[in-house]
C-alpha positions as CSV (number, residue, x, y, z in Angstrom):
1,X,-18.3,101.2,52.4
2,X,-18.9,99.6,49.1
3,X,-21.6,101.2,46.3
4,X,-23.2,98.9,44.6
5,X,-21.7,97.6,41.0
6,X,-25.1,96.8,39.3
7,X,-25.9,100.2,40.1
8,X,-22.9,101.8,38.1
9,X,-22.1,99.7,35.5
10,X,-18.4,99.7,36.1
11,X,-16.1,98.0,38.2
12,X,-15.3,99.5,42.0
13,X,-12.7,98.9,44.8
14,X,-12.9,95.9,46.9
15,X,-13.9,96.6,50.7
16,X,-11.1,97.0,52.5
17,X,-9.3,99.2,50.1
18,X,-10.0,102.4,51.7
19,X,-10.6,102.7,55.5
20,X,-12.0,106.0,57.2
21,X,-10.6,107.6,60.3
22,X,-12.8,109.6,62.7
23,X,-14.2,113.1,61.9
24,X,-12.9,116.0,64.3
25,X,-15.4,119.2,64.2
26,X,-14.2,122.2,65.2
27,X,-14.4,126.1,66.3
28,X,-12.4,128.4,67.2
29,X,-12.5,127.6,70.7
30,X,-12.6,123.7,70.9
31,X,-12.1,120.7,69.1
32,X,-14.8,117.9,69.4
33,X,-14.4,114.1,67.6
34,X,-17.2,112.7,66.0
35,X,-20.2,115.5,68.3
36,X,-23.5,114.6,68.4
37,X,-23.6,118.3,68.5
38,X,-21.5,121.7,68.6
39,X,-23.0,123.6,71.5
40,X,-23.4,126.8,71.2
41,X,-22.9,127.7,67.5
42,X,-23.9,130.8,66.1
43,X,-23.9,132.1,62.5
44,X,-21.3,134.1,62.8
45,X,-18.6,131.3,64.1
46,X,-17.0,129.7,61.0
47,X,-16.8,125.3,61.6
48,X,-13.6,123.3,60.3
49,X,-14.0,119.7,59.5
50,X,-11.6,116.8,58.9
51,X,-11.0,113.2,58.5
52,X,-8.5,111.3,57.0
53,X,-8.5,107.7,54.8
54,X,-6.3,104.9,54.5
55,X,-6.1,104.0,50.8
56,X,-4.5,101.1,49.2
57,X,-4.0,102.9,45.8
58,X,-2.8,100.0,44.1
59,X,-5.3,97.6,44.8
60,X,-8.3,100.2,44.3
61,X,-6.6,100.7,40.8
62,X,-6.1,96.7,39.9
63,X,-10.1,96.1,41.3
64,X,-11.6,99.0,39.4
65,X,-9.8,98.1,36.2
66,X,-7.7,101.0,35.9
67,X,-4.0,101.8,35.2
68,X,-1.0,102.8,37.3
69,X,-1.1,105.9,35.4
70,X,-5.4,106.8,36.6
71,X,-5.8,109.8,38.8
72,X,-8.3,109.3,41.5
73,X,-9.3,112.1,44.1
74,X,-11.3,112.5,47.0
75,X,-12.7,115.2,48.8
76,X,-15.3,116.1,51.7
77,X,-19.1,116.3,50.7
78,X,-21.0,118.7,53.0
79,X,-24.2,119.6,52.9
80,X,-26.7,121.6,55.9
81,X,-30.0,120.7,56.0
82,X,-31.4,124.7,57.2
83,X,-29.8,126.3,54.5
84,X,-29.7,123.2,52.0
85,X,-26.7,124.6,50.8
86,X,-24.0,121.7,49.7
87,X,-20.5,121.3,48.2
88,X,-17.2,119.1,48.0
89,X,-14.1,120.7,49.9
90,X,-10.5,119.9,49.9
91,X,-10.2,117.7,46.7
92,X,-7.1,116.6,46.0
93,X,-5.2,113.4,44.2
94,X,-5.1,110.2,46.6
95,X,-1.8,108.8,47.4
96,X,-1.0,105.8,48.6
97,X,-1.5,105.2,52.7
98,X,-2.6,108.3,54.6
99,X,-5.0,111.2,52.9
100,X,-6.0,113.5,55.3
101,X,-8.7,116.2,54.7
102,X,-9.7,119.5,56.4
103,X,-11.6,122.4,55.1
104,X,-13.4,125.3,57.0
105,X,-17.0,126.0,56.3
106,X,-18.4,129.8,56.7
107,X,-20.7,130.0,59.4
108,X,-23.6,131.7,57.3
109,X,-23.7,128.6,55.1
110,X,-24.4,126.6,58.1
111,X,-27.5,125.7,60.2
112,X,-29.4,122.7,61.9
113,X,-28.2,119.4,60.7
114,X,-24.4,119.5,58.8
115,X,-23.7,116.3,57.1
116,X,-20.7,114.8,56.3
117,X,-19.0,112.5,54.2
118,X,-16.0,111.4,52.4
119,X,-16.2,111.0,48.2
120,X,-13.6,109.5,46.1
121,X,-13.8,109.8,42.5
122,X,-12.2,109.2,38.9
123,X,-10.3,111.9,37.5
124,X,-8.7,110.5,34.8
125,X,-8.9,106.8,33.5
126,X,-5.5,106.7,31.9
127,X,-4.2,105.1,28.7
128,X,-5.5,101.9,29.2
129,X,-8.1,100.9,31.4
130,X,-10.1,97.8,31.6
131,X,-13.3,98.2,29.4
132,X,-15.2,97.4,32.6
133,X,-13.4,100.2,34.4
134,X,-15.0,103.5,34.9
135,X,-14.0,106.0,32.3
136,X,-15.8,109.7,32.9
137,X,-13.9,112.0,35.0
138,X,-16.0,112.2,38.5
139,X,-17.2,108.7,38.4
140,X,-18.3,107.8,41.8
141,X,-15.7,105.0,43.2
142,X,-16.3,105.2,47.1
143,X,-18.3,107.0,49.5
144,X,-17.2,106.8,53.4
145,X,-19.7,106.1,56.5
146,X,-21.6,109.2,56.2
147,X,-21.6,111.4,59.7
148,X,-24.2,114.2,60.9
149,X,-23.7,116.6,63.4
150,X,-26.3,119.0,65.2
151,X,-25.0,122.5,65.0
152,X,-26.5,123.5,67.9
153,X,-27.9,126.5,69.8
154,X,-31.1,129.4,68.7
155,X,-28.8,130.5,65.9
156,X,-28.8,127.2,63.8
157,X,-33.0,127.8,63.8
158,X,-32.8,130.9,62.0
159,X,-34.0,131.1,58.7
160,X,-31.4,133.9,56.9
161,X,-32.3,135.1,53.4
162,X,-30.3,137.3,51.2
163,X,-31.7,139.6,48.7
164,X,-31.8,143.0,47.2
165,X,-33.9,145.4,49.9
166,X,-33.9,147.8,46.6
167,X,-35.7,145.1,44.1
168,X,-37.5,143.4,47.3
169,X,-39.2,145.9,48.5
170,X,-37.7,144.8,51.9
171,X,-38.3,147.5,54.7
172,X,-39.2,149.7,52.1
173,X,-36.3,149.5,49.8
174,X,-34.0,151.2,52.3
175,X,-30.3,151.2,53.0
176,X,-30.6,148.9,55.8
177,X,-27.8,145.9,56.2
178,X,-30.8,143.8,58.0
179,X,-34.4,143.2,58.4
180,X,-35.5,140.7,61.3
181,X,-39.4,139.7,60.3
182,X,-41.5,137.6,63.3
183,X,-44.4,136.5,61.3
184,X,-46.3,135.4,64.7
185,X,-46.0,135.8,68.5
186,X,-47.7,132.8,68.9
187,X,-45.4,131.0,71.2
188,X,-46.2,127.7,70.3
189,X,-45.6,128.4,66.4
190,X,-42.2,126.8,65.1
191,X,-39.3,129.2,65.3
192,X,-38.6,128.6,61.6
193,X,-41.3,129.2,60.5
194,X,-42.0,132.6,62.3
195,X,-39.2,134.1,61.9
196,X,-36.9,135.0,58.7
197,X,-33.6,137.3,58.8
198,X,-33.0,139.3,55.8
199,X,-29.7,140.4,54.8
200,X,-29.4,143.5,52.2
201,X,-27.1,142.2,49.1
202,X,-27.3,146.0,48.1
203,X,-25.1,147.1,51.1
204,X,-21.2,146.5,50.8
205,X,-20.7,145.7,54.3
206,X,-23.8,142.6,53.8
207,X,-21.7,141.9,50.6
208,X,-18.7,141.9,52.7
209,X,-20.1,139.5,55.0
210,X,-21.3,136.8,52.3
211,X,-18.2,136.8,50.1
212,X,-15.9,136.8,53.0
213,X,-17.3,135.5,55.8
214,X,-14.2,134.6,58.0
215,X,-12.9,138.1,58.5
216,X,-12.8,140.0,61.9
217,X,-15.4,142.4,59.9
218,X,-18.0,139.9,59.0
219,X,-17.7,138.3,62.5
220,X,-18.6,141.8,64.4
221,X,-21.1,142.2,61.9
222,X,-22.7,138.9,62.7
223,X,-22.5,139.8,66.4
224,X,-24.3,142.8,66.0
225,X,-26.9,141.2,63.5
226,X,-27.5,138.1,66.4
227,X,-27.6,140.7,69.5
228,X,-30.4,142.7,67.4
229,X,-32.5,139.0,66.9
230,X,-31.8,138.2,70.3
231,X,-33.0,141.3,71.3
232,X,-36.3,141.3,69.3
233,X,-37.0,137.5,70.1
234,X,-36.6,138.0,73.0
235,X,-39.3,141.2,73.5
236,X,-41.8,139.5,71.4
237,X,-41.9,136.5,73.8
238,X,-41.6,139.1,77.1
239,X,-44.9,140.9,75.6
240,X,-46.8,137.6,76.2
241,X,-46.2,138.2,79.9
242,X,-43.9,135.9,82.3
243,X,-46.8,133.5,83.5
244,X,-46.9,132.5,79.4
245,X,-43.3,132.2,78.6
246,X,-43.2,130.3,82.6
247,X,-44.9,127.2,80.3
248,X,-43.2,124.4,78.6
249,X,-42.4,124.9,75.2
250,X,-40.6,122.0,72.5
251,X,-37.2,123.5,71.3
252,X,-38.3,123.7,67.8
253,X,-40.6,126.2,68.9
254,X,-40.8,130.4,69.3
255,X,-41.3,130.0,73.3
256,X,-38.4,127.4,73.4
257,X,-36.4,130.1,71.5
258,X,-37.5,132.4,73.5
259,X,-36.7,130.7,77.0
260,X,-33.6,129.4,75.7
261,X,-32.1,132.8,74.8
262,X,-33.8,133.9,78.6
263,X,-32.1,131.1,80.2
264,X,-28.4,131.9,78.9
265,X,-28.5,135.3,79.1
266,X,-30.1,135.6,82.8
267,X,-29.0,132.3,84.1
268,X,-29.7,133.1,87.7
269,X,-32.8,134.9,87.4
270,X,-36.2,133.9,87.1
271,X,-38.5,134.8,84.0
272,X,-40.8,137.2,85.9
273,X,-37.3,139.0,87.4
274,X,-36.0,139.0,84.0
275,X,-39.5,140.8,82.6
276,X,-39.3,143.4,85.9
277,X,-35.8,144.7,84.6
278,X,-36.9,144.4,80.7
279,X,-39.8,147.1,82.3
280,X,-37.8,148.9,85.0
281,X,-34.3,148.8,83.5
282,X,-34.3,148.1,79.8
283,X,-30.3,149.4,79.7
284,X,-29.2,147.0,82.1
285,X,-31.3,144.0,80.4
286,X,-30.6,145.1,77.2
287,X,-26.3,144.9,78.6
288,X,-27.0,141.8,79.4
289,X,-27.9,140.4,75.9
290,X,-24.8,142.1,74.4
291,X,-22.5,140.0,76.4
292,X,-24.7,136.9,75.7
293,X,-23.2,137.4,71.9
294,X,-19.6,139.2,73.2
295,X,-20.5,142.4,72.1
296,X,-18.7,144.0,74.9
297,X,-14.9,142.4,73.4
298,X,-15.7,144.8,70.2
């Protein structure tokens, strides 16, 4: 893909130059090219991305103006559309011919739509570059086709803020590592709208999680943190009795979050037999949404 050179004001690489493999999305259990989605993701499951480029070096040089001695780089641009969090991974110096790029992404910094792309950009100009040629350091020379994947599953509607409970005020200031807060039972409501996860930035082990999120700590701390939302989702949408959650509900909303969650943990059992054991057996149905989230491999 070309950018535009009126709309730079410097020269840029022919098309052609650079040519863009396919991107491979991962977890820890498979490996997908190019998804439409990643099935089953949950916050606590880290994503790897990749892709590699083709790059005639020399000819992107001689079109954009620029000497043999001109650094170029490129690197991965991310950016998810729940959390609207956004960065550039794995930047390194372009050689000539193959470039491959991989980077993993922390599952917490994930959520709903991740978008991908390549960047390639000026580091250096050299001695003597072509006073058309781009001259700042991080000049934009290239951008690949961009490439969007839906990180799928309840998890990726969650809306997960972290503050201070102490300076909040958030479940009274206490020494709690989370706070789940359901704004509505109105089934119908969107799900992220009505409901908000609050992680405590005042506790170590919440600290922990957010400046080291791919450690076997933070992961069973996310599992216990998604079992607990499970858990409460899935009451608040039992308390509106079977013969309301039994109606069809849009994903995006609290009673598809709710029948989703129903459906995978209780896949052979209806929803009025999974609100008889919620009322006769709570144990047993509350077992059953531990292994939903693998609570039982702690």
């Amino acid at each position: 893909m070309r950018t535009d050179t009126a709309s730079f004001g410097y020269l840029l690489p022919h098309d052609g130059r650079l040519k863009q493999g396919s991107w491979i999305v991962a977890t820890d259990d498979v490996e997908l090219h190019e998804p439409e989605a990643v099935p089953d993701w949950s916050y606590h499951v880290p994503i790897r991305v990749g892709v590699d480029i083709e790059v005639d070096l020399r000819g992107l040089r001689s079109d954009c103006g620029l000497p043999a001695d001109a650094v170029v780089r490129g690197g991965i641009a991310w950016h998810s559309d729940h959390t609207n969090l956004r960065g550039l991974l794995c930047v390194k110096t372009l050689i000539d011919g193959q470039n491959e790029f991989s980077e993993t992404l922390p599952g917490p910094d994930l959520g709903g739509r991740l978008h991908l792309g390549v960047q390639v950009l000026l580091a250096s100009a050299g001695a003597q570059a072509d006073p058309l040629a781009p001259q700042r350091p991080g000049s934009l020379l290239w951008t690949g086709e961009p490439f969007i994947t839906e990180l799928d599953g309840y998890a990726s509607r969650l809306r997960v803020l972290p503050l201070d409970f102490a300076s909040a005020g958030v479940a009274g200031g206490r020494r709690a590592l989370w706070h789940v807060q359901l704004s509505t039972t109105e089934l119908a409501a969107s799900s992220a709208g009505s409901l908000t996860v609050h992680l405590n930035t005042g506790h170590p082990r919440v600290a922990e999680l957010l400046d080291s999120p791919g450690t076997p700590a933070a992961a069973d701390l996310m599992r216990m943190i998604q079992t607990d939302v499970t858990r409460q989702v899935a009451q608040a949408g039992l308390r509106q009795g079977s013969s309301e959650l039994g109606l069809r509900f849009e994903a995006e909303t609290l009673g598809g979050m709710v029948q989703r969650v129903l459906d995978r943990a209780f896949p052979s059992m209806s929803v009025g037999e999974v609100e008889t054991l919620w009322l006769n057996d709570p144990g047993e149905w509350e077992a059953q949404l531990q292994v939903l989230w693998g609570v039982e491999d702690e």
